[in-house]
N, C-alpha and C positions, 0 to 999 in steps of 0.2 A: 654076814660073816660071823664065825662063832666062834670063842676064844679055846684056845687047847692049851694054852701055858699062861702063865704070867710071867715074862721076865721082868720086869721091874714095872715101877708108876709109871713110865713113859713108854716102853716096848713091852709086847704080847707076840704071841705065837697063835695063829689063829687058819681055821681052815676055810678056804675060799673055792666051792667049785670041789671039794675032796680033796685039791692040793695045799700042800703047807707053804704058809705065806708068813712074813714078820712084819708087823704091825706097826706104826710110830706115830706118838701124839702126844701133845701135854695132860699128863695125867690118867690116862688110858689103860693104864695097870691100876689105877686107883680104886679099890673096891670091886672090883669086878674079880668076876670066878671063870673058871675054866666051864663051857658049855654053854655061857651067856653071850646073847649077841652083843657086839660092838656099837656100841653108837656113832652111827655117821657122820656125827659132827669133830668129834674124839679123831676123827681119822685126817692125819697130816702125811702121812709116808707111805705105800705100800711096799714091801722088797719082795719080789715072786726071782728066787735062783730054782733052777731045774733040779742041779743037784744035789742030793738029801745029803751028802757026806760033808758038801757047802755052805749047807743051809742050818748043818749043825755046828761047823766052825762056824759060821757069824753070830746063831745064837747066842755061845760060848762069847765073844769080842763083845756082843752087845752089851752083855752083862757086865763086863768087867770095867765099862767107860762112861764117861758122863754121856749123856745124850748129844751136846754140842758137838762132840766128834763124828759124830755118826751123821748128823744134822751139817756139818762144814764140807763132809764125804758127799752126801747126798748133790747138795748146791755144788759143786766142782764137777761130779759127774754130770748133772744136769746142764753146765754151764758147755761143758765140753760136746753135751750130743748135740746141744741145738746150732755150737760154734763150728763144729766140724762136720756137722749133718752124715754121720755114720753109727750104724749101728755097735753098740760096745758088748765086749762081752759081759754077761751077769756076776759073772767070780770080779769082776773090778770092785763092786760093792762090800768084799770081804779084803781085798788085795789093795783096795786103797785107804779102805777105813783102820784099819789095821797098820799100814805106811804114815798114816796123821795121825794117831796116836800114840807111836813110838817114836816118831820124829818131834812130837812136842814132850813126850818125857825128857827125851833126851836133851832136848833145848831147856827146859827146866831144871836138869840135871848140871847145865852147861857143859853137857857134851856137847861141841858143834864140830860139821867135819866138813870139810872140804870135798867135792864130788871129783876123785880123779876124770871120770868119764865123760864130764862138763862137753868138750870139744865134739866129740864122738855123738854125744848124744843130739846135739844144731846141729850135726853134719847131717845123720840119717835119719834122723825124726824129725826133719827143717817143721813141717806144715802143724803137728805136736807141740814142739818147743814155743812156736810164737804162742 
């Protein structure tokens, strides 16, 4: 796998197979150049989203947050396909990383807000909610 961006020490942008993939590792951005392979050890995360217009809004999100977020995203998704045994779609990876980083600014901010939709959402998402 061969890097084509660096976004940061931890995320890269790299090509897998001609398709663009993002990268995650400790330290993984760290001296490495665009054109250089990856080392397979460096590799903790792969994100493969289909669509290029997705995969440039997450770039964009990547950048902008510590890696734990993105790293709490990961573990939650992963926690849910093996819990719920269903395939997810790939935009969750931008749709939810994105939802835990504004939901913890905001908790930092001491914005907190009460979910009008609490009810609605145990009624029709029962198997979700637990």
């Amino acid at each position: 796998m061969k890097i084509e961006k660096v976004i940061n020490n931890n995320v890269v942008s790299a090509l897998e197979n001609g398709r663009e993939v993002v990268v995650m590792g400790r330290g993984i951005g760290f001296q490495l150049r665009a054109g250089m392979d990856i080392p397979g050890e460096l590799i903790e995360k792969v994100f493969r989203l289909d669509n290029p217009g997705v995969m440039d809004q997450f770039k964009s999100l990547v950048q902008k947050l510590p890696p734990e977020r993105l790293q709490i995203s990961a573990e939650v998704i992963q926690y849910a396909k093996g819990v719920m045994n269903k395939k997810l779609n790939h935009n969750i990876y931008l749709t939810l990383t994105d939802h835990i980083n504004f939901a913890i600014e905001r908790y930092q901010k001491k914005m907190l807000f009460s979910n009008p939709l609490l009810r609605e959402v145990r009624t029709f998402y029962r198997e979700e909610y637990l």
